[in-house]
C-alpha positions in Angstrom: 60.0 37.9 113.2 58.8 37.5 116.6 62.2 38.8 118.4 65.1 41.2 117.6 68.0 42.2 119.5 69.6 45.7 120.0 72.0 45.3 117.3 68.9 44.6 114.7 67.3 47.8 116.2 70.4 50.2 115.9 71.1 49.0 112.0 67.3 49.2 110.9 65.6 52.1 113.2 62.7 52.5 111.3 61.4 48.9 111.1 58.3 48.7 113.6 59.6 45.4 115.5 56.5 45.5 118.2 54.5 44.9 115.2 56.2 41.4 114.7 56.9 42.5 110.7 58.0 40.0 108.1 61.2 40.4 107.3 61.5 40.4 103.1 58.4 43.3 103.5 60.1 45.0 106.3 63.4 45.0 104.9 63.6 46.0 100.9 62.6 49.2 100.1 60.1 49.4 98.1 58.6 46.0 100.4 58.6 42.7 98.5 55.5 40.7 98.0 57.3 37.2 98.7 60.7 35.9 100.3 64.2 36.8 98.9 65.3 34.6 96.2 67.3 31.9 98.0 66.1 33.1 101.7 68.1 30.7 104.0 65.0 31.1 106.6 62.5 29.7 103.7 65.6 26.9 103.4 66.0 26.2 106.7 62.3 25.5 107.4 62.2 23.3 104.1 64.9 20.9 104.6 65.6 21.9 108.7 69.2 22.3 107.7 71.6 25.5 108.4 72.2 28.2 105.2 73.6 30.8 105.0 73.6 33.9 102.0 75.1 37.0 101.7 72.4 39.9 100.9 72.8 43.5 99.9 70.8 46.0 101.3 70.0 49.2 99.4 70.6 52.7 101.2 68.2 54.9 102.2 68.1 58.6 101.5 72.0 58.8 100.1 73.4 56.2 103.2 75.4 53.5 101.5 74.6 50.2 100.0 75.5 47.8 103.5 76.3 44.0 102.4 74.6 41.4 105.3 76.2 37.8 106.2 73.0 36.1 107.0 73.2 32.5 109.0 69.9 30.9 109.1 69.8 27.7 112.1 66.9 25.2 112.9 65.0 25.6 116.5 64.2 22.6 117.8 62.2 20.5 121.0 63.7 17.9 122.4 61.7 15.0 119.8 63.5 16.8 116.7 60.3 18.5 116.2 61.3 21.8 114.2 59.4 25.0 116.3 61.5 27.4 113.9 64.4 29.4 112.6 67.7 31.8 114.8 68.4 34.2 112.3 72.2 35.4 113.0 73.2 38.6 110.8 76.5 40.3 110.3 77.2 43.4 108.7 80.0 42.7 106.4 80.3 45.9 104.6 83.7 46.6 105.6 84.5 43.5 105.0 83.5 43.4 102.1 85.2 46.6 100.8 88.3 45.8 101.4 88.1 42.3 99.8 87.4 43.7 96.8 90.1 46.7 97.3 92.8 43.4 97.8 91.2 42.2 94.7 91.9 45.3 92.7 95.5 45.4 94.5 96.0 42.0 93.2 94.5 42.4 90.2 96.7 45.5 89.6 99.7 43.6 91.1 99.2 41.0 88.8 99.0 43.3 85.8 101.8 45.4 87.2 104.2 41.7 87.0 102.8 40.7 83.5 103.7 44.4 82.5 107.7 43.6 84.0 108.0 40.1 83.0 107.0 41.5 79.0 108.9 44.1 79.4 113.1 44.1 78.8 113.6 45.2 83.0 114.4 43.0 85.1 113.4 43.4 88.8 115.2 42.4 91.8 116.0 42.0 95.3 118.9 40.9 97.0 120.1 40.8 100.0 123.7 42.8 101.1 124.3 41.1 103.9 125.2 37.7 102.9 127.7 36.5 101.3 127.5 36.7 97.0 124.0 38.9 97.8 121.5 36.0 97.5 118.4 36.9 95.6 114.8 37.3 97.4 113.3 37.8 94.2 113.6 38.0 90.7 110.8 38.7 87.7 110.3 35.6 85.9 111.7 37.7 82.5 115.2 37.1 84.2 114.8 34.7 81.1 115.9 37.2 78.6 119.9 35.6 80.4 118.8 32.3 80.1 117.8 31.7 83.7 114.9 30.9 85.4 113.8 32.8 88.7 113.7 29.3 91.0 117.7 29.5 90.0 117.9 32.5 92.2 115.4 32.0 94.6 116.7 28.5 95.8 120.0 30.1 95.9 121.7 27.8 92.8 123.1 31.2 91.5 123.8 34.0 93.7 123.8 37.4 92.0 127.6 37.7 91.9 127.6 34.4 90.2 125.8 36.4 87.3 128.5 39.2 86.8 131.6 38.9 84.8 134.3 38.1 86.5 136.5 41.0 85.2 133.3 43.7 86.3 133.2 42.0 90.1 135.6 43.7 92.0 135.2 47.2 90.7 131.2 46.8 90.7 131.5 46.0 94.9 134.1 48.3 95.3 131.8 50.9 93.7 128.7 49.2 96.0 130.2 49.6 99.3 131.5 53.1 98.4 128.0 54.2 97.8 127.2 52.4 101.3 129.7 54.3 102.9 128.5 58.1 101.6 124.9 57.3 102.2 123.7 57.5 98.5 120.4 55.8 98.5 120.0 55.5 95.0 122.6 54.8 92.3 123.1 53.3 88.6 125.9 51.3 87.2 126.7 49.5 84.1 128.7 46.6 83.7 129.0 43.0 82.1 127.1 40.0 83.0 127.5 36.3 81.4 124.1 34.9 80.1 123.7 30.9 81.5 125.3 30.0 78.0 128.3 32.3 78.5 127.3 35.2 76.4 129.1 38.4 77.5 125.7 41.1 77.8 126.1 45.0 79.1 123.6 46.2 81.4 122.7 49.4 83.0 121.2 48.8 87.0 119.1 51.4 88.7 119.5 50.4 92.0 118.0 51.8 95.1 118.6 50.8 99.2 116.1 49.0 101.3 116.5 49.7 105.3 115.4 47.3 108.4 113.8 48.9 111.5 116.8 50.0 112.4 117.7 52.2 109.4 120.3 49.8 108.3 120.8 48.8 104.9 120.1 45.3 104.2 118.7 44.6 100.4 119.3 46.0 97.2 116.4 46.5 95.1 115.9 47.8 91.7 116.2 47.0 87.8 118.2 45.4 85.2 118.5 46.6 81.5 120.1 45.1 78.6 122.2 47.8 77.4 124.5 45.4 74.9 123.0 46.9 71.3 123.5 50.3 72.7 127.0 49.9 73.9 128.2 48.7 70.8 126.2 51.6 68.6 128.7 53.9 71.1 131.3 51.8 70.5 130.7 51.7 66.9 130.0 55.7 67.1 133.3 55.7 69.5 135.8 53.5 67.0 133.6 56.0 63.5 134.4 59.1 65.5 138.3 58.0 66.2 138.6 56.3 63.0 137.8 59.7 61.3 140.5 61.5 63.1 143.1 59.1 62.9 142.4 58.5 59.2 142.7 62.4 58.9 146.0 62.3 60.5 147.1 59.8 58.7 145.9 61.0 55.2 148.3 64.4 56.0 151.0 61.7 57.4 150.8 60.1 53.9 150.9 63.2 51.6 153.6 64.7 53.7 155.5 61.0 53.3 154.7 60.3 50.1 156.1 64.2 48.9 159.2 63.2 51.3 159.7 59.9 49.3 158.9 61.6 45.7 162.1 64.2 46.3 164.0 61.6 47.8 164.2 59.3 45.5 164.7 62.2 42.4 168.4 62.9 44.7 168.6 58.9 44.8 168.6 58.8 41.3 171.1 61.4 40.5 173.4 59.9 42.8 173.3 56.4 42.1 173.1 57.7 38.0 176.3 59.6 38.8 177.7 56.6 40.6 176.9 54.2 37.9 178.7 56.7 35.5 181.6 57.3 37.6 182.3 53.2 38.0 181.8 53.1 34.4 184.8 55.3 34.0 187.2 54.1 36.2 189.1 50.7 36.2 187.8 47.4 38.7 190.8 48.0 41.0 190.5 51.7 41.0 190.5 53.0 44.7 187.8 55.6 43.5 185.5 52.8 42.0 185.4 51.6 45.7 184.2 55.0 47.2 181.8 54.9 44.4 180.2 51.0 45.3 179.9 52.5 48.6 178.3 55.7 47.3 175.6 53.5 45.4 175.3 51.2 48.3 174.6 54.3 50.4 172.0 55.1 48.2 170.3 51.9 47.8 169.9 51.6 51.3 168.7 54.9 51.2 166.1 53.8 49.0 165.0 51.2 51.1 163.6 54.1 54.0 162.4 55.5 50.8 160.0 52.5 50.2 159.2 52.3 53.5 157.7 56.0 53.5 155.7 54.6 50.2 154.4 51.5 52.4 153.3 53.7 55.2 151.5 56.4 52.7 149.5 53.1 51.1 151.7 53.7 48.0 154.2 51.6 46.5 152.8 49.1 45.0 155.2 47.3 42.3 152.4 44.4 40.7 149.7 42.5 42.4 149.5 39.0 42.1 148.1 35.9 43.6 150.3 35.2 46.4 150.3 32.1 48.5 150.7 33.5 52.0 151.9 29.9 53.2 154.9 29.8 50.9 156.0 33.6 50.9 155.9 33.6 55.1 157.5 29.6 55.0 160.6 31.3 53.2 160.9 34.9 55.8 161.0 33.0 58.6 163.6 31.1 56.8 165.4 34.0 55.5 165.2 35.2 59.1 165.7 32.4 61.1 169.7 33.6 62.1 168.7 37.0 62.8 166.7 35.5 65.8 168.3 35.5 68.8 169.3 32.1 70.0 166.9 32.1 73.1 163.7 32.7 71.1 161.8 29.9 69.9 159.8 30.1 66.7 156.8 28.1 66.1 154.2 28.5 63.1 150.9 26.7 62.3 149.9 27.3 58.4 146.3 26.0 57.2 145.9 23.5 54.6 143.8 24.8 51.9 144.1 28.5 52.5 142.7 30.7 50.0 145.4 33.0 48.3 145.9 36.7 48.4 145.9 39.5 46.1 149.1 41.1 47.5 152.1 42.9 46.5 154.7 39.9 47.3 157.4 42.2 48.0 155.1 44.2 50.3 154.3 41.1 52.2 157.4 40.3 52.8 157.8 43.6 54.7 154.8 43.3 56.9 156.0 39.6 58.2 159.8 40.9 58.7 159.0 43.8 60.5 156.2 41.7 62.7 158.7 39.0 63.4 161.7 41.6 64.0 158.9 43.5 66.5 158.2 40.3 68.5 162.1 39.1 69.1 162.6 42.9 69.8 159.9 42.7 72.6 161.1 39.7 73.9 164.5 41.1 74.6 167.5 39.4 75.6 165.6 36.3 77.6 163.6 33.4 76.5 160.4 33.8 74.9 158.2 32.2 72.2 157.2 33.6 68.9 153.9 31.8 67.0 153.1 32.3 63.6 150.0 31.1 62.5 147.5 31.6 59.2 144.2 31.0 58.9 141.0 31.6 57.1 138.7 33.6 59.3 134.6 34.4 59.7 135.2 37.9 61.0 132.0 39.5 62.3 131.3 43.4 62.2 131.9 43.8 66.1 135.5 41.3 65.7 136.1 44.8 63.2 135.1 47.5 65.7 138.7 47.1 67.2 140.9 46.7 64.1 143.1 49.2 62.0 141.6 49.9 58.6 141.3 52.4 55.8 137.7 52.1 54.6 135.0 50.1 57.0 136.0 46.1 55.9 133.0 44.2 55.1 132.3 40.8 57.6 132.8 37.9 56.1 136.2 35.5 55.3 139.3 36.8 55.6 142.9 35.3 55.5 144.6 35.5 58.8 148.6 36.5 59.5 148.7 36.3 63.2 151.9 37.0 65.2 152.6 36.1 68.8 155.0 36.5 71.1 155.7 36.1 74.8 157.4 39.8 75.3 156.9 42.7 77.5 153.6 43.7 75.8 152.0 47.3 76.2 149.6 49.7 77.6 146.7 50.6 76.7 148.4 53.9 75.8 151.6 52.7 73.9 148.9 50.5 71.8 147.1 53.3 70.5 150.5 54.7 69.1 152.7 52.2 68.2 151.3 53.1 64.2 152.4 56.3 64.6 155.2 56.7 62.2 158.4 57.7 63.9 156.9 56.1 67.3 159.1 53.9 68.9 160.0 52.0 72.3 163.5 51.4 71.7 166.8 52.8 72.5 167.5 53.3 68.6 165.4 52.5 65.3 163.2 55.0 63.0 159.9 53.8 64.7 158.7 53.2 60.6 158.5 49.4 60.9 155.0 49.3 62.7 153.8 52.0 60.4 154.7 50.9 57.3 153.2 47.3 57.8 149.9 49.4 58.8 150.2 51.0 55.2 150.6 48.1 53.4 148.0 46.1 54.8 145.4 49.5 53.9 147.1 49.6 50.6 145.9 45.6 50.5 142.6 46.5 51.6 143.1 44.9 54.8 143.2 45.4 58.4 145.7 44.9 61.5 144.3 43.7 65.1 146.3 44.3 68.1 145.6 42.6 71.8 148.8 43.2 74.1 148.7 43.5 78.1 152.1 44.3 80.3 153.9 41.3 80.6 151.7 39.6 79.3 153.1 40.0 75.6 151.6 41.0 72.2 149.5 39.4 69.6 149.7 41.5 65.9 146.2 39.4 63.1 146.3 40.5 59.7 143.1 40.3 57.8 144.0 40.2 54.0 141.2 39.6 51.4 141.0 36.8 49.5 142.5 36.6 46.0 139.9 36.1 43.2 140.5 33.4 41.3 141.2 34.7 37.7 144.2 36.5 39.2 147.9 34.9 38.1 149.5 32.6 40.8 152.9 33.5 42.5 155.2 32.2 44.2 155.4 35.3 46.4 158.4 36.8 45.1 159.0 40.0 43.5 159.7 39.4 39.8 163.5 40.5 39.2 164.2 43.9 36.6 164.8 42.5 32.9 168.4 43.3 31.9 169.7 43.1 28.5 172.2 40.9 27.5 175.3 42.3 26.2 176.7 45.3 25.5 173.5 46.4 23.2 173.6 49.9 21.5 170.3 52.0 20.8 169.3 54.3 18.4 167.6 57.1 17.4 166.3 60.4 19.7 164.9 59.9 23.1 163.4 63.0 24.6 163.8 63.3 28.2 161.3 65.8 30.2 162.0 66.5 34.0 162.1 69.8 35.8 165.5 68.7 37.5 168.8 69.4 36.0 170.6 67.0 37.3 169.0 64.6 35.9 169.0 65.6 33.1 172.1 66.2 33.2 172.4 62.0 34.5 169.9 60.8 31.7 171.7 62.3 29.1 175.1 60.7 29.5 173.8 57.3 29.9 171.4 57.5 26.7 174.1 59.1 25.1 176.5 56.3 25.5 174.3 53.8 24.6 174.0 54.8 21.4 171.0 57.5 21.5 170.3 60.8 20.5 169.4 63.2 23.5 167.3 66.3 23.6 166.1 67.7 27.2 163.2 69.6 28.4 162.7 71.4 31.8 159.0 72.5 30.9 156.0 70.4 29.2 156.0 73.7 26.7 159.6 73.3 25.6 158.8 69.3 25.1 156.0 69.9 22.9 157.5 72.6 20.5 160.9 70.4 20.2 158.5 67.1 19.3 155.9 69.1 17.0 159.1 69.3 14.9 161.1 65.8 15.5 158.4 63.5 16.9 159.4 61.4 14.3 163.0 60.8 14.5 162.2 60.7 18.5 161.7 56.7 19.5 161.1 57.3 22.9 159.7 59.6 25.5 161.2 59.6 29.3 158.2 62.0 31.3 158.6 63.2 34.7 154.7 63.6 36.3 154.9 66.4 38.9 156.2 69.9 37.2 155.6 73.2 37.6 153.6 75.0 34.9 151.9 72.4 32.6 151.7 68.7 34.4 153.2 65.8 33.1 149.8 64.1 32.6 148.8 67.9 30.5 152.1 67.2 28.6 151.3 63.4 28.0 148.4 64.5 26.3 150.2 67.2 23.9 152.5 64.5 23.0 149.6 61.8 22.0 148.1 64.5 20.3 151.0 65.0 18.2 151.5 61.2 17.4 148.7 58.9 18.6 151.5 56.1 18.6 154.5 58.2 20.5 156.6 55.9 23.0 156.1 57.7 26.3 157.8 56.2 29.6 156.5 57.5 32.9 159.4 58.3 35.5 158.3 59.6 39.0 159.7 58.9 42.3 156.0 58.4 43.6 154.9 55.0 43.4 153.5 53.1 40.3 150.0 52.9 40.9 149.9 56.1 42.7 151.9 57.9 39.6 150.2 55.9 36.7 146.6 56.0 38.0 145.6 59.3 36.3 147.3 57.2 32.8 145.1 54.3 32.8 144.2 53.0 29.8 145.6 55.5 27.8 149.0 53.8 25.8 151.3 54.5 28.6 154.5 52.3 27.4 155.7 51.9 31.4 156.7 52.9 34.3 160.1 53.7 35.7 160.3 53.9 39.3 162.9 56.5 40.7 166.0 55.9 41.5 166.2 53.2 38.5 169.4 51.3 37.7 170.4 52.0 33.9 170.0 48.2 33.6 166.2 48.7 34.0 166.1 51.9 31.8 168.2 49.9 28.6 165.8 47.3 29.3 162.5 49.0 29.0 164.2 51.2 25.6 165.2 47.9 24.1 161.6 46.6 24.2 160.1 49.2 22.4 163.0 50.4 20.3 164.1 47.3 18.4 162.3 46.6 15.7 161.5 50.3 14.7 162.3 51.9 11.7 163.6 55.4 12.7 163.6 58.0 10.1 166.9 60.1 9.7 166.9 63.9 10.7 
């Protein structure tokens, strides 16, 4: 080196320049022996060009490593003749450190976005100023809703354009709000629609980004997908409320079906006393007209009776295979005058729809009391009713909102849907209108509604229910399909057998029931058909009196709920008597709910209280004629 500035002196102190040292000795520590690999001096007097290298100088006595731009340029006379090398050095330690500090940053940047674009929150920035809040950026896992983040960033979709359209106006209202008290951070859940239209809940953390001037002008923050979660705590929500209202309604149904079961025992002594009385009397006897109207009373009476049985899932008189088509064809015919004259009925029925394992008679009360619901909303204006059936793919969420006993499995269900174009309801009126004795009118029981929401539990089914003010109602029954070994029907309840004549019985029917009267009822009408009568208010008193006559006794009339020994305890005296005794079951609960502790164990029927004596000859005939009946 034959000159150094001030610069070279102030960096290296303790290199002797007056002694004209050479650099690659004066500079290393320990000295080297021979230039630096790739010296851009030794390069430059090679090839005369200009190099340049970047060295790294270790530091002495605990100073720190410096890093050296070197720049290495030919001296030349005026023939081209080389004389020698302008060494130019820069101390790019600095430098240096912070390139590789931004190359950490980025490299941590760019692990940070892989981390947010794997990961299920989405991160955003838009600005609050503008119209729709234009994004200035989105992570590229914005594809989790189908989009891609050029669709923000050029502005094709504006972040308002990603909300749902019923969550817009509350979410800004709630926005500016928070704007307006200062709150610089915040988290709200609402509804988006994916690019394909898919309805997704999310939950956004949200926190305010200020100009210069402390005003707010972006939102930034992140975006979860919350959708499985909501539904767990709407599943949770509908478990939870389904567990209460099913406990309500299991003490709604005990209470109604006890109501209907001593009901229908003073049903049948009246009408029994009726039927007496007009057999007594002449046809143009003034009293045999009182006493039509006293059995009409009745019957009518027994109608509320079997609506209580609906709505405590009872009741039940035979399932068969019933063609929903056919039996809803011929209500709306049945009905079609009872509509008022400004309502217009329309109905769509599938081809091909799968039948239904249904009570037919049951049915027939969960379309009248549908159709009779819609007309009723309606009013005294114009509307439309539509009546439509359908097979239905039902998924578990489609279920989250629908009335049911027991949790319904997804799959196919037959549909019942009634619409009609009436007042509809609140959100508040909806959750009640199965409430027995619930109603909206002027006048009515308010048992409609609640007994169609039995009988469709009793089926197995379930009821939907979408209704907005003004906006009308829409009532879908899901029924399960029928399987196929079942019996077809035509959907109408099968008519009581009567016998023909004037026919005469025989031999000793014992009659058990812890009610007098009727006893007292049963008695005359056996009597004067030709029987033998003995009565029993206990099970005891039955079994001593038929331990001594069973077998001169041809048939057995048993009441099930008695105090002391039971009826199903005194069922099993009398079979244990005589394996092959005639026993009739007579309750005024409901067949299958009276006969299901009997199953399979040679019950010879079932006589529903109040009976006609018709029915009660009928059944006796059966089993009567034919046996041999030993004298007393």
């Amino acid at each position: 080196m034959l000159s150094t500035n001030r610069q070279m002196h102030q960096w290296f102190p303790d290199v002797p320049f007056s002694t004209k040292p050479i650099c690659f000795a004066a500079y290393n520590d320990p000295p080297l022996e021979s230039p630096c690999s790739y010296c851009p001096v030794v390069e430059t007097y090679r090839d005369g060009k200009v190099h340049e290298a970047v060295k790294t100088v270790p530091g002495k006595g605990g100073e720190e490593t410096r890093n050296f731009r070197i720049i290495s340029s030919p001296i030349t006379d005026s023939s081209g003749k080389m004389l020698g090398a302008i060494e130019l050095t820069e101390d790019i330690t600095h430098r240096t450190r912070v390139e590789q500090d931004l190359q950490q940053t980025t490299s941590k940047a760019h692990e940070l976005e892989d981390i947010v674009n794997r990961s299920a929150a989405v991160a955003w920035l838009w600005d609050i100023t503008k119209e729709g809040w234009p994004v200035d950026f989105v992570s590229d896992n914005v594809s989790q809703f189908g989009y891609t983040a050029e669709d923000f960033i050029s502005q094709r979709v504006l972040y308002t354009n990603l909300v749902h359209e019923d969550d817009l106006e509350q979410l800004a209202a709630e926005t500016r709000q928070y704007l307006r008290d200062g709150v610089q951070e915040f988290c709200q859940q609402y509804r988006i629609r994916t690019k394909a239209g898919e309805v997704r809940w999310v939950e956004d953390h949200t926190w305010l980004r200020h100009n210069s001037a402390g005003e707010a002008t972006h939102m930034q923050g992140i975006l979860i997908d919350i959708t499985q979660r909501k539904l767990a705590e709407q599943a949770r929500q509908e478990l939870e409320s389904r567990v209460q209202q099913t406990q309500k309604i299991e003490s709604l149904r005990v209470l109604a079906g006890g109501i209907a079961h001593d009901f229908n025992n003073l049903l049948m002594i009246i009408t029994g006393n009726a039927d007496l009385g007009l057999m007594d009397v002449t046809p143009d006897s003034p009293i045999g007209e009182l006493l039509r109207e006293i059995k009409d009373a009745a019957v009518r009476a027994s109608k509320l009776s079997n609506q209580m049985r609906a709505y405590s899932g009872q009741g039940h008189v035979g399932m068969d295979r019933v063609v929903l088509n056919d039996l809803v064809a011929e209500m709306l015919r049945l009905m079609k005058s009872s509509i008022p004259p400004k309502v217009r009925l329309e109905y769509d029925f599938a081809t091909r729809l799968p039948a239904v394992e249904a009570d037919a008679s049951q049915l027939e009360q969960v379309v009248m009391n549908l159709i009779v619901n819609a007309y009723e909303s309606i009013g005294s204006g114009e509307g439309t009713i539509r009546v439509r059936t359908c097979a239905i793919d039902v998924t578990r969420e489609y279920l989250l909102g629908a009335h049911m006993d027991e949790p319904l499995t997804p799959g196919r269900y037959v549909l019942l849907e009634v619409q009609d174009t009436g007042s509809g309801m609140d959100a508040e009126t909806s959750k009640r209108i199965f409430d027995p004795f619930f109603t909206t009118k002027f006048i009515g029981r308010g048992l409609g509604l609640a007994a169609v929401l039995g009988i469709v539990r009793g089926h197995r089914g379930a009821i939907r229910v979408t209704s907005k003010p003004g906006k009308g109602s829409t009532f879908q029954v899901l029924l399960p399909p029928a399987e196929p070994s079942l019996p077809p029907s035509n959907g109408q309840a099968q008519p009581a057998e009567e016998p023909a004549g004037q026919w005469i019985g025989q031999g000793t029917v014992l009659v058990i029931d812890d009610e007098k009267a009727f006893l007292n009822v049963a008695s005359i009408i056996l009597k004067r058909s030709g029987f033998e009568v003995f009565t029993a208010e206990t099970g005891q008193a039955a079994l001593e009196y038929f331990r001594e006559h069973h077998e001169q006794t041809v048939a057995v009339l048993l009441d099930m709920s008695m105090p002391g020994m039971s009826g199903e305890e005194t069922f099993a005296g009398l079979q244990q008597i005589d394996p092959n005794a005639t026993i009739f079951l007579c309750s005024g609960f409901a067949e299958s709910e009276a006969v299901k502790h009997f199953s399979g164990k040679g019950l010879a029927g079932f006589l529903q209280k109040p009976f006609q004596i018709n029915t009660l000859l009928a059944a006796l005939r059966k089993v009567v004629d034919g046996k041999t009946v030993k004298s007393q």
